[in-house]
N, C-alpha and C positions, 0 to 999 in steps of 0.2 A: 605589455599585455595586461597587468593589473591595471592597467586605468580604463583601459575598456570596462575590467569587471566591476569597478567602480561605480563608472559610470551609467550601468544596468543595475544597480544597486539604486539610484538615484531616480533614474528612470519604472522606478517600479511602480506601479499599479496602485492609485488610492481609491479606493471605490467608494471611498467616507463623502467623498468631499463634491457636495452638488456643483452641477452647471459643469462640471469637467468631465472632456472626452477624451482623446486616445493622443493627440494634439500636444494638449495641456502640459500632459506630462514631461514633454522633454522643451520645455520655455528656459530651463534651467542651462540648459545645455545650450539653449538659442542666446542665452544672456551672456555667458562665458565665451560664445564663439563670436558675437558680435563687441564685445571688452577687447579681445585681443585683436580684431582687424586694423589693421595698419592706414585703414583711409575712411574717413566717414562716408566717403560714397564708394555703393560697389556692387559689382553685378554677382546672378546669381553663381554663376559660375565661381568665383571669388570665395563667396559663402560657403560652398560645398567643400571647397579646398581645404577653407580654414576647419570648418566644422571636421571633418575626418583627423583635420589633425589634432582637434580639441577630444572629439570622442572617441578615436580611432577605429567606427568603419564607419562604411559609407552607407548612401542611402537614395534610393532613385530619384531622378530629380522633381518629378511629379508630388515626394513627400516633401523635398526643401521647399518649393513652391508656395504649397498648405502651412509648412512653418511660419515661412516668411509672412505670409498673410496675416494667420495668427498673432503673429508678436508686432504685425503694425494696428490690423484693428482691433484687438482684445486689448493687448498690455502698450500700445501706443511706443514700442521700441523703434519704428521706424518711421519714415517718410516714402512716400513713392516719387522716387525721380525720373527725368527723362529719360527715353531710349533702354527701358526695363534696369534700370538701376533701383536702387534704392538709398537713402542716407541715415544715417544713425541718429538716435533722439538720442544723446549721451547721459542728460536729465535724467531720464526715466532708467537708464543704466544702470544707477548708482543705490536702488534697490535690491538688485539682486542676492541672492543669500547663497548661493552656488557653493562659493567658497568654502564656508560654514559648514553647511553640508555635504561636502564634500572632504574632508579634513576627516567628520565625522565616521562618513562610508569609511575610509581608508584606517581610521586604527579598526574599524570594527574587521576591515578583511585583513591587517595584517596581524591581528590576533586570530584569524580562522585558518590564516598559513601555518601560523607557528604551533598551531593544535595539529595540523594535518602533516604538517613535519615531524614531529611528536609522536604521534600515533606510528603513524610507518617504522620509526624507529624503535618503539616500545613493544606495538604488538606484533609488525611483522620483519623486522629486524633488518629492515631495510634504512635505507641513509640516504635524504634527499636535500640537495640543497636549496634554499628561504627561494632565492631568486629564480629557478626553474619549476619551483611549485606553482606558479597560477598555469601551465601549461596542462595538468592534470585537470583542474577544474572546467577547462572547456571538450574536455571530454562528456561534458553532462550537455552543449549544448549541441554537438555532433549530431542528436539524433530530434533535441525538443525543437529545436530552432538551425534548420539546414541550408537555408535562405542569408541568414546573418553570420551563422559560421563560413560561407563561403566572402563575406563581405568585410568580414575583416580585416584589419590591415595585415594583423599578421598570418592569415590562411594559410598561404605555401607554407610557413613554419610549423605553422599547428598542425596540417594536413602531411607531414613528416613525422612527427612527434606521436602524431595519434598511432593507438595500440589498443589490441586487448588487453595487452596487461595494464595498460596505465589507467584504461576505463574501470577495469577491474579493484585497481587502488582507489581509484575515488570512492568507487560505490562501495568498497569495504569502510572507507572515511564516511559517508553520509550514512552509511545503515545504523553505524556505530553511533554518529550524532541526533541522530533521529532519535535513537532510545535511551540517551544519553546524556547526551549535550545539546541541549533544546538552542543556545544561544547562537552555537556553530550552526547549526541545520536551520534556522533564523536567516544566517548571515546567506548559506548559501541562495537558500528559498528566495531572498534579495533579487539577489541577479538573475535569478532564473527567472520569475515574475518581470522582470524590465524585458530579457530576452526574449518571451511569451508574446508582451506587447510589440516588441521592434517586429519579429518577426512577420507580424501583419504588413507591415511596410511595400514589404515584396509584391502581394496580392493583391493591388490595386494601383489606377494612377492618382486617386487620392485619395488620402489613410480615414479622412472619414466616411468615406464610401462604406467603409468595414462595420461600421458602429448601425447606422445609420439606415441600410439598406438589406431585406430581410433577402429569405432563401426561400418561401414559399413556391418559387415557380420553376425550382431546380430538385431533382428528384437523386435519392443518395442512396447507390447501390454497395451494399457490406460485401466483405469477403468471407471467407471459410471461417479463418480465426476469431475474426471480429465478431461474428456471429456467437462461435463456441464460449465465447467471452463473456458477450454480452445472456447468456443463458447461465450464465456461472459453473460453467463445466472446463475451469482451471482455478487455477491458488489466487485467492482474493485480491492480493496485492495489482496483480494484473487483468485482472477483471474489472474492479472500480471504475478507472478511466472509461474502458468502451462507454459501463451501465449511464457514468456522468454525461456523457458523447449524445449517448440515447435521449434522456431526460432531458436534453437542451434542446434536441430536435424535436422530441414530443412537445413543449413544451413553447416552439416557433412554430408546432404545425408541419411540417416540412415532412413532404413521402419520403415512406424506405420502406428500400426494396430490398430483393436481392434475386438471382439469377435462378432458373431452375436447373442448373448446370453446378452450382454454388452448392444448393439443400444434397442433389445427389452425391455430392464431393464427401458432405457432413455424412449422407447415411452412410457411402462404403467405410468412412472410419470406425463409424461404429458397429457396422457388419464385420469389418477385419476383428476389430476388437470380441464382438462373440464371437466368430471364431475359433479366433487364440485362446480364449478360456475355455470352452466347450473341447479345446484340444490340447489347453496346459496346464488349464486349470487357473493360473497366473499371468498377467498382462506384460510385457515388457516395452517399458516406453520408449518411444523414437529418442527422446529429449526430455529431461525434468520440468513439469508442469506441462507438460501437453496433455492431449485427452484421453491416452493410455494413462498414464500420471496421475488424474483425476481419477479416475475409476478406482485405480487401483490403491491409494493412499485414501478412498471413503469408502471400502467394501463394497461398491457396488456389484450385487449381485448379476447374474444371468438373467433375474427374471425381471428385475429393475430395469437393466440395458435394454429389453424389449418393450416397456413400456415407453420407455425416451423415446425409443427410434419408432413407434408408433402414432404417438403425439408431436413429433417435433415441429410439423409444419402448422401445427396449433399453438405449438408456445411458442412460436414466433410470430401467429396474429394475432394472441392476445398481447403482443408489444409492438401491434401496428407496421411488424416489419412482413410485409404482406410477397409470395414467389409468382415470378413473373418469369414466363418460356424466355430465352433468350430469340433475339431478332435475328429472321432469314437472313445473311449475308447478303451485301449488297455491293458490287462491286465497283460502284462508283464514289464510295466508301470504306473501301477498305484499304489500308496499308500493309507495307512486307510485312506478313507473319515470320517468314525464315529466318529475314535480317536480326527481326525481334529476338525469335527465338533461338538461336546464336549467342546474342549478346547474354539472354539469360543464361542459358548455360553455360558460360563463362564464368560467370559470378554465382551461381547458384549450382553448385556439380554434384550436389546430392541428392536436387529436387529430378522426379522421376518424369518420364517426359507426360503422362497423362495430367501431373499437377500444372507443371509446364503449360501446356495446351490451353489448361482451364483460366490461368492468370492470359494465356494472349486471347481468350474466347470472348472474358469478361471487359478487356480493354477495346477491343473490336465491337462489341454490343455497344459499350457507351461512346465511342467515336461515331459509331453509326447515330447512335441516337441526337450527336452533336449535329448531323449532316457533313462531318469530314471536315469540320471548319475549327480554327483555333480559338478559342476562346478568351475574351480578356476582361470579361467583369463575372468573380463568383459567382453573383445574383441572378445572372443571367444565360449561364452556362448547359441548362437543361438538364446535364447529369455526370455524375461524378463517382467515378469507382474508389471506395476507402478501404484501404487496408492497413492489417499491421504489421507489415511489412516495409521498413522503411527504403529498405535498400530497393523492393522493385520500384516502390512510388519515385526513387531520384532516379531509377536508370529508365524505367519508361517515359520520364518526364524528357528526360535528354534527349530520350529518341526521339519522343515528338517535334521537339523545341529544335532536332537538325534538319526532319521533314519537311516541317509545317512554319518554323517560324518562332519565335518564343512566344510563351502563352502564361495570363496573371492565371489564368484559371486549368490547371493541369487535368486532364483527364482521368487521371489516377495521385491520390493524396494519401500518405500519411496519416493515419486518426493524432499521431501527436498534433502535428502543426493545424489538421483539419478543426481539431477541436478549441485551439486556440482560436481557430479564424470564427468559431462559432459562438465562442466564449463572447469575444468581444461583441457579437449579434446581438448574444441574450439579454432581455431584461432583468430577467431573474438570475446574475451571477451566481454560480458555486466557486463558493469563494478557497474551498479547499482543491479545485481541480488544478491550478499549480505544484501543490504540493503530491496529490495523488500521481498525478505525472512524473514527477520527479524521484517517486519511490517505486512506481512501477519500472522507469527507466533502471533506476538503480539493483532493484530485483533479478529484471532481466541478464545486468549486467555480471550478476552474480552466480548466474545459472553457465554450465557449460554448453559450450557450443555446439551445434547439430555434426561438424567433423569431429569434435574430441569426444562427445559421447558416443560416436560410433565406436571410435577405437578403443576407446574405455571399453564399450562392451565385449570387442572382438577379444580383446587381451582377458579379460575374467572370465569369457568363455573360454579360452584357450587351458586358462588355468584348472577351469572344472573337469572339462573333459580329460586332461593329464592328471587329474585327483589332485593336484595341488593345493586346493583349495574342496570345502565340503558346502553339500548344500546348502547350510545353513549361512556359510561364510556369503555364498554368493547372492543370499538374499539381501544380506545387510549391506555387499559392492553395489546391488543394482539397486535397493529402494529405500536404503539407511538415508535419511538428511547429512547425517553428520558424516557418513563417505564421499558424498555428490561436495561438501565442505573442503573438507580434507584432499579430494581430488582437484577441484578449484585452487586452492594455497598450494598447493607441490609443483602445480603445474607453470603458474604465476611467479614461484620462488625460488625454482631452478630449469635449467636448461636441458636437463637430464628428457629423453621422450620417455612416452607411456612405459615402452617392454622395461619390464625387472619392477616397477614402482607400485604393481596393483598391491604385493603383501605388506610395503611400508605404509599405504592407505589404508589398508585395511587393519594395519595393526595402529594406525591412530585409529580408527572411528573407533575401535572397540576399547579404545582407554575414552578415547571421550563419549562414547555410551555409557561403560562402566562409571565416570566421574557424574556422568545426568543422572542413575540410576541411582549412586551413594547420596548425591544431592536430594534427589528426591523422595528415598528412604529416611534421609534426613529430616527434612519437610515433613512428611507424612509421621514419622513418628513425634517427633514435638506438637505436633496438631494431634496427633491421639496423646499423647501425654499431658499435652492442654487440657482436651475436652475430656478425658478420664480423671481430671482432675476439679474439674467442674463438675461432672454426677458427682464423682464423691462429696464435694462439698454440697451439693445438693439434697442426694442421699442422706449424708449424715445431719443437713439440716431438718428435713423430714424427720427424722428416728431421734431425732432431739423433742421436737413439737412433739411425737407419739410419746413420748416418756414422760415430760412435763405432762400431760393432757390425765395422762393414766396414774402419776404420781397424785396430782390436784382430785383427780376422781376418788381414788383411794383415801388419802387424806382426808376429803369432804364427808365418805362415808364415816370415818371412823371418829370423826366428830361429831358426827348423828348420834352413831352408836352411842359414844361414851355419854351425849348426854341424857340421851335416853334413859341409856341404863342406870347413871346419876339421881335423876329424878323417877324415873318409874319402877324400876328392875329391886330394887332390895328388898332383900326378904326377910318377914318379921322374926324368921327360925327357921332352923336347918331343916325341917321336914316340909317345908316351903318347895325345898329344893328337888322331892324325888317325886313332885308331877309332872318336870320337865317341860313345862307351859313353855310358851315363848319369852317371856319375863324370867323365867331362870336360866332360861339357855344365853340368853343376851347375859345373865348375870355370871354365869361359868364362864362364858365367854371372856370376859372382861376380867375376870380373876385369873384366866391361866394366863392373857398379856400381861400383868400384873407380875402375877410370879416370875415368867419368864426373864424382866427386865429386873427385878428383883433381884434373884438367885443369878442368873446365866450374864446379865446385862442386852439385852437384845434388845432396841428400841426399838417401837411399833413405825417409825419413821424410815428408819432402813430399811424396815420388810417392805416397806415403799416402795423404796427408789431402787431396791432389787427386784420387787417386780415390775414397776415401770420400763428400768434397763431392757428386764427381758423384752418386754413386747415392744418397745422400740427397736431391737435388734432383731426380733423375727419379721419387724416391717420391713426394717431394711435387706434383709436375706430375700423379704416376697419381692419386693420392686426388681431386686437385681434376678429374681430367675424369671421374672414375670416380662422382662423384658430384655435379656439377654445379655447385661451387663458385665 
């Protein structure tokens, strides 16, 4: 399984490098799978064998096709032989750098095992062994790339394996490397950029259909969330993608819509939502970060909430995402709603059947708008429901695909994989929409689930209402981060259910409140003990200048004086002295400093720099009451 990851490490995306398409990329993989075939001639069939077993998955045969072409007329690896063979240029072989780079990929991921083994061990006390660790990292493409995770070799093994919890370790591994360890979150970002690009594979019968060929004549109907999203009325992390989503579509031209059936879905949320304040005062969210969640973790007020839900079908034209009625049913177009709505509730036992309804209303409007036919080129496909909801996009896709036939262009997408397929459209890549993807996935993964936050809540109610628990407690269970944390890791790190565990979570978050709160008292008083330290020295730089200024002033005077009185002030006889002119008083003057320093020792210099003192020190007493210091 690590050589897959490898090999999407290798296959990853250079967008430096002109003249290369989506193709290019995996010549490397074409060079190592055509080195090891066993006959210089061979069909395509042949090719595909080997290749799955050089990269371990597969890939339609409409991409081998495009490959093969590519690596005879670009890089001249091949010949075209009779009866659709082909034969090996061995020559041109022996360029290849595969190996090299390859070698390369692989210490770099099995330094990102042996960190992610580490970590488990270190920070959640858990023990994984080297060789079952790359089985956790394709939990990251479970949800980016659903197409390629079913196409690997090792699917049924992984499709065993996979879990919340093991999603959950990873995304505690990558949250960790992101902020962290830039090198790991590097190495994973690799593979995940290669899986991005495989993942278009699926979505046509040939891959550069995808690059190549715009969406201008295909119209892209959002869902509820994707909307809420893209308005930024959730936690950033998972907003980004939709807004990147957006900006690719503005940005190719391409209409978006969304349903009038969709906008009324958004305003009951936010009518429920005043409601509940106008009657609790406080919001309580279905799920962390939904749009209870929002509100209520930015203060938004009552009067706020009505001006959103006033304007809302305006901020959604000033983003060119323009509401259109849903179309009359037409019954020579439609399929079982029942069958559908069955199989959702199966998989979905918390969604209520009006939301229900609204996902089969919006799938039904764009099958109509398809004319009930199945689609097989995106480009072409007239319309397309996006959600972010991954799990309805793969089980309605299924439904269709046992109806109608399998189809490149599904009726209902994904915004992950949507946005890949869009990615590769644009001419203006966002070259961080990889990466954003990969931290919104991991976000998510981090958040609890719509059944454990139920029962979370049912249990911290239960606790209130029995006083086990005080209001105050239960504000910090339901809207603390570090409780929604805390609940995440107990849940993930023992087997024990919810009942009896809400007071052990609650008595962490309040040590790790208390430890953010010491930290940050921390923080905050070294940053006032800094800047208190800085007036001072500023201060006392001031009241130095005022001293010196007023010392020199002084000084300057009393060299005037003296020479004044020196040269003009003496008097020819003492009875000089009882008219008191200005000439004897300068001259008295100057005899009691005289006597003074004489008799007492008082120098006329001291009396200086004590008054100078003084008035540098009432500057500095004015500045500090003058400004609060």
């Amino acid at each position: 399984m690590d050589k897959f990851l490898v090999n999407m490490a290798i296959v990853r995306v250079n967008l430096d490098r002109k003249g290369q398409d989506i193709l290019d990329n995996y010549i490397p993989l074409v060079h190592e799978t055509l080195a090891n075939m066993e006959n210089d001639i061979f069909s395509v069939d042949e090719f595909k064998t080997r290749f799955v077993e050089i990269a371990e998955f597969s890939i339609p045969t409409g991409a081998v096709l495009a490959l093969l072409k590519r690596a005879m007329k670009k890089y001249e690896l091949l010949i075209k032989g009779e009866s659709g063979t082909y034969i090996i240029n061995r020559e041109s072989l022996q360029t290849s750098g595969y190996t090299s780079v390859r070698d390369a990929e692989q210490r770099k991921y099995n330094q990102l095992v042996s960190k992610f083994v580490r970590f488990c061990k270190d920070e959640l006390d858990l023990t994984i062994e080297h060789d079952s660790a790359a089985s956790y990292f394709f939990e990251v493409l479970f949800d980016l790339a659903p197409l390629l995770f079913k196409n690997i070799s090792d699917a049924e093994k992984l499709k065993i394996n996979h879990s919340d919890k093991n999603r959950y370790l990873v995304a505690r591994f990558i949250s960790y490397a992101n902020n962290a360890d830039q090198e790991s979150f590097e190495s994973i970002l690799s593979f995940v950029r290669g899986s991005i690009l495989t993942e278009t594979f699926y979505y046509s019968q040939n891959p550069t259909d995808i690059e190549n060929k715009p969406l201008r004549r295909v119209v892209v109907y959002f869902d509820t969330q994707f909307l809420i999203r893209l308005l930024g009325f959730s936690d950033s992390a998972l907003c980004a993608p939709s807004q990147e989503l957006w900006e690719m579509l503005k940005e190719m031209q391409v209409k978006m819509r969304c349903f009038q059936d969709t906008l009324d879905e958004i305003h009951g949320i936010l009518f429920a939502a005043l409601n509940q304040m106008d009657s609790h005062g406080r919001l309580k969210p279905n799920r962390p970060s939904d749009i209870f969640d929002y509100i209520t973790q930015n203060n938004i007020k009552p009067s706020d909430l009505t001006i959103i839900l006033n304007t809302l079908e305006e901020k959604l034209k000033d983003r060119q995402v323009y509401v259109e009625p849903r179309p009359k049913l037409i019954d020579a177009y439609s399929f079982d709603h029942e069958l559908l709505g069955e199989k959702l509730s199966t998989v979905f036992e918390l969604q209520s059947e009006k939301a229900r309804q609204h996902d089969i209303n919006c799938l039904q409007a764009v099958f109509q708008i398809r004319e009930g036919r199945k689609q097989e080129y995106l480009d072409r496909c007239k319309a397309i429901f996006i959600t972010t909801n991954s799990q309805l996009a793969q089980l309605s896709t299924h439904f269709f695909n046992e109806q109608y036939g399998p189809s490149s262009a599904a009726v209902c997408m994904g915004d992950h994989v949507f946005a890949s397929l869009v990615w590769m459209k644009s001419v203006k890549k966002i070259t961080d929409l990889p990466k954003d993807r990969l931290v919104a996935n991991c976000y998510s993964a981090l958040l609890p689930s719509e059944s454990l936050w139920s029962e979370y809540i049912r249990e911290v109610t239960r606790l209130q209402d029995q006083g086990a628990i005080t209001q105050e407690d239960y504000h910090v269970l339901i809207y603390g981060m570090a409780s929604r944390e805390q609940l995440m890791e107990h849940v993930f790190s023992s087997d024990d259910n919810m009942f009896g565990s809400v007071e052990e979570i609650l008595d962490r978050a309040k040590r790790e409140y208390t430890k953010e709160v010491n930290e940050r008292l921390s923080t905050i008083e070294g940053v006032a003990t800094k800047q208190s330290d800085i007036i001072d020295s500023l201060v006392g730089s001031i009241g130095r200048v005022v001293e010196t200024i007023v010392l020199v002033i002084i000084l300057c005077c009393w060299v005037i004086v003296l020479g004044y009185a020196l040269l003009y002030t003496s008097p020819t006889s003492i009875t000089d002295l009882k008219s008191l002119s200005p000439k004897s008083i300068v001259f008295l003057v100057l005899l009691a400093v005289t006597l003074l320093n004489l008799i007492f020792g008082i120098r006329l210099v001291d009396v200086c720099r004590n008054i100078a003192n003084k008035s540098g020190e009432a500057v500095k007493v004015w500045i500090r009451n003058r400004y609060n210091m």
